[in-house]
C-alpha positions as MATLAB code, in Angstrom:
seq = 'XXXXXXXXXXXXXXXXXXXXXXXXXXXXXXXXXXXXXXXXXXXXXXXXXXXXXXXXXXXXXXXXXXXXXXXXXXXXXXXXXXXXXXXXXXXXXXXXXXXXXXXXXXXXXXXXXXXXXXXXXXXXXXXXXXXXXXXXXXXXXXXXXXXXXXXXXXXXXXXXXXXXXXXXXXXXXXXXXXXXXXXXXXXXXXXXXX';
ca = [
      87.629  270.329    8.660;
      88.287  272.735   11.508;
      90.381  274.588   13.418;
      93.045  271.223   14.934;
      95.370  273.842   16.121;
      94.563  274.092   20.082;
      94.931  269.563   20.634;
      98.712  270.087   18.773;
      99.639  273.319   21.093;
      98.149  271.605   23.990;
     100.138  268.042   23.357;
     103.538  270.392   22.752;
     102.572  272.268   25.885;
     102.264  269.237   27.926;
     105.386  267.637   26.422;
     107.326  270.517   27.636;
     106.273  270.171   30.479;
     106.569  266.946   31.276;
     110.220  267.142   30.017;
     110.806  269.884   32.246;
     109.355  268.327   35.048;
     111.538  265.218   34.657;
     114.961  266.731   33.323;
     115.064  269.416   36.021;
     112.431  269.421   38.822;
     112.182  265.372   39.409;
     116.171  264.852   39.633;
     116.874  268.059   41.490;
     114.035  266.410   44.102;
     115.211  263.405   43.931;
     119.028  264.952   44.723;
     117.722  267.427   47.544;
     114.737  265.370   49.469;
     115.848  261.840   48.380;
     112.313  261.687   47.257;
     110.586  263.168   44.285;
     106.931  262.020   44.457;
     105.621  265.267   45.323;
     106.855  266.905   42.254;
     104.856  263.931   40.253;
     101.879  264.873   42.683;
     101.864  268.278   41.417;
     102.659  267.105   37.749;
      99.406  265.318   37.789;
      97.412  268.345   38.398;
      98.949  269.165   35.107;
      98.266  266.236   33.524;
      94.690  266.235   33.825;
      93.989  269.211   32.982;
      95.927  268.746   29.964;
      95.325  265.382   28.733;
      91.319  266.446   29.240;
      91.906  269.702   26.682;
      93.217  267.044   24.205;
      90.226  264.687   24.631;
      87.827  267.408   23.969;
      89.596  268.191   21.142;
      89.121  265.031   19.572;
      85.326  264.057   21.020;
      83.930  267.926   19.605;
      84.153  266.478   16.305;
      81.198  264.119   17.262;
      79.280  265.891   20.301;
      79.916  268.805   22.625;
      82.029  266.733   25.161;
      81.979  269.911   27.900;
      80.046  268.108   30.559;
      81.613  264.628   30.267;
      84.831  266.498   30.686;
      83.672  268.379   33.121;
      82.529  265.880   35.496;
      85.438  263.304   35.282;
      87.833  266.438   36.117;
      85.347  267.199   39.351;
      85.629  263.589   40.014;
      89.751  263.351   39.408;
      89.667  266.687   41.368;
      87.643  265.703   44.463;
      89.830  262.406   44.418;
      93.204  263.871   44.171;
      92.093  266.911   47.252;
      90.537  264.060   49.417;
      94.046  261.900   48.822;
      95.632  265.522   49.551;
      94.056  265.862   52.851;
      94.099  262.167   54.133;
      97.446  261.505   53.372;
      99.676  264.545   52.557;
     102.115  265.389   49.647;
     104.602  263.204   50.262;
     103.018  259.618   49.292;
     102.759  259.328   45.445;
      98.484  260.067   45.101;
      97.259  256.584   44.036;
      94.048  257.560   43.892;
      93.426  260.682   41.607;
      95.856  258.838   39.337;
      94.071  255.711   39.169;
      90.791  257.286   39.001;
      92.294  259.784   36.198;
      93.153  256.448   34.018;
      90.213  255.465   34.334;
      88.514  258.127   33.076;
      90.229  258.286   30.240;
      90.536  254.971   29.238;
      86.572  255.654   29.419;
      87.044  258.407   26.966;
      89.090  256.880   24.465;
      86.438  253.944   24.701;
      83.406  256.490   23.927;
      85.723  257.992   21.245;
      86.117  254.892   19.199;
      82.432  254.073   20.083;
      82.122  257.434   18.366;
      83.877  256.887   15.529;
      81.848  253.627   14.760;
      79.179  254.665   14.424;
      79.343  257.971   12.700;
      78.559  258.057    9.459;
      81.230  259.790    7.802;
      84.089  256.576    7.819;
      87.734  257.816    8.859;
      91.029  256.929    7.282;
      92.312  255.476   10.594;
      96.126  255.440    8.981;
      96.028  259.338    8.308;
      93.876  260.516   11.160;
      95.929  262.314   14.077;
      93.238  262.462   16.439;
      92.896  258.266   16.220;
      96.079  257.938   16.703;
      96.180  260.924   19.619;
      93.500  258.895   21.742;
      95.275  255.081   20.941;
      98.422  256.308   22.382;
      96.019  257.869   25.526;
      94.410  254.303   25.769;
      97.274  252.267   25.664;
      99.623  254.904   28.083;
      96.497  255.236   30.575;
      95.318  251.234   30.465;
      98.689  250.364   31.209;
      99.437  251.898   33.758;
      96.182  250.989   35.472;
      97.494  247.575   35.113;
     100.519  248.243   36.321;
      99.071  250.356   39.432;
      96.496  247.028   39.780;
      99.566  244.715   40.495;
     102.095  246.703   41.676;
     103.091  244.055   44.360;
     103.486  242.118   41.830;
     105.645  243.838   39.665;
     107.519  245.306   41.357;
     108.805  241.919   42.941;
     110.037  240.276   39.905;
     113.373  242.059   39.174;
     115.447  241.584   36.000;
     118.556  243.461   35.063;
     118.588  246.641   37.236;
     114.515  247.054   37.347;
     111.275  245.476   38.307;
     109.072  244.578   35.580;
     107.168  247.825   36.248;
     109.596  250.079   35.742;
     110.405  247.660   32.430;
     106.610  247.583   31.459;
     106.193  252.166   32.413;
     109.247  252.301   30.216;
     107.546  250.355   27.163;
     104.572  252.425   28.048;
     106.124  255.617   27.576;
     107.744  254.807   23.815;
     104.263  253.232   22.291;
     102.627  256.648   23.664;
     105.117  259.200   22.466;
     105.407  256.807   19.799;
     101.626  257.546   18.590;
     101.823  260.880   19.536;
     104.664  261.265   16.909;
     102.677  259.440   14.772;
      99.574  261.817   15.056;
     101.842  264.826   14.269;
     103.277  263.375   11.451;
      98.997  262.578   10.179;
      98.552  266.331   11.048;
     101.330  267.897    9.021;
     100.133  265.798    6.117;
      96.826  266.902    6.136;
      97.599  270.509    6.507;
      99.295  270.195    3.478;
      96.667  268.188    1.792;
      94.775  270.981    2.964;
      97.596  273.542    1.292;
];
């Protein structure tokens, strides 16, 4: 079956960091500048990089994903220093991070094209890595949509938010949601495994 080891480390590496990044960096920028879009700037540098290890973790079982990888990183890369240089830290980088969804909304979409038409047939309800790239697709095509009509969104208010910040926070629980759900398929097939 293989060596699934480095896509869990990654995924608890980039939990921890995103946790750190919003528990402690975001609020104490958010205290200290009034503004904390430049640590999210910086996050995302993070986030690709990370997101894109757990991808190829999941796309190896089918081809060598290394150049696919490779080139929408060059792309998100080339996007994010180009937003960098135009516009500066401050402003949140709309464009690597709408180019980065993208991307891998396009990779989970090759990855269930993948697992289509393979030949060996996955249990879908026991699989981690299935449920590893849903929770990528859903997270990632979400917030595209949500980046797509921002005007929108975030001018329709109800309670204390806009129905963004409503539809980033439903976002957030379906994807850590699935990622749960894909450690909880991996511990029960390493003890299958056992």
């Amino acid at each position: 079956m293989g060596d699934k080891k480095p896509l869990w480390r990654n995924t608890l590496i980039f939990l921890s960091i995103v946790c750190l990044t919003e528990v402690i960096l975001g609020r104490w920028a958010a205290r200290k500048f009034h503004n904390n879009i430049f640590i999210y700037n910086i996050y995302t540098l993070f986030e690709a990089g990370f997101i894109s290890a757990g991808i190829y973790q999941c796309l190896k079982k089918y081809i060598n994903p290394t150049k696919i990888i490779t080139i929408g990183l060059v792309i998100f890369y080339v996007t994010y220093i180009a937003f960098f240089v135009t516009h500066g830290i401050s402003p949140y980088n709309t464009w690597a991070a709408s180019i980065l969804a993208v991307i891998f909304v396009l990779y989970c979409l090759y990855y269930y094209y993948l697992v289509i038409s393979a030949d060996e047939l996955i249990e879908i309800n026991t699989s981690p890595e299935f449920w590893w790239m849903t929770a990528v697709l859903f997270f990632y095509f979400g917030s595209t949509t949500g980046n797509l009509f921002h005007e929108l969104f975030t001018s329709i208010v109800i309670g204390k938010f806009s129905i963004r910040g409503h539809l980033f926070n439903v976002l957030n629980v379906i994807f850590y949601s699935l990622w749960a759900y894909s450690f909880i398929c991996r511990i029960k097939q390493r003890r299958l495994q056992s």
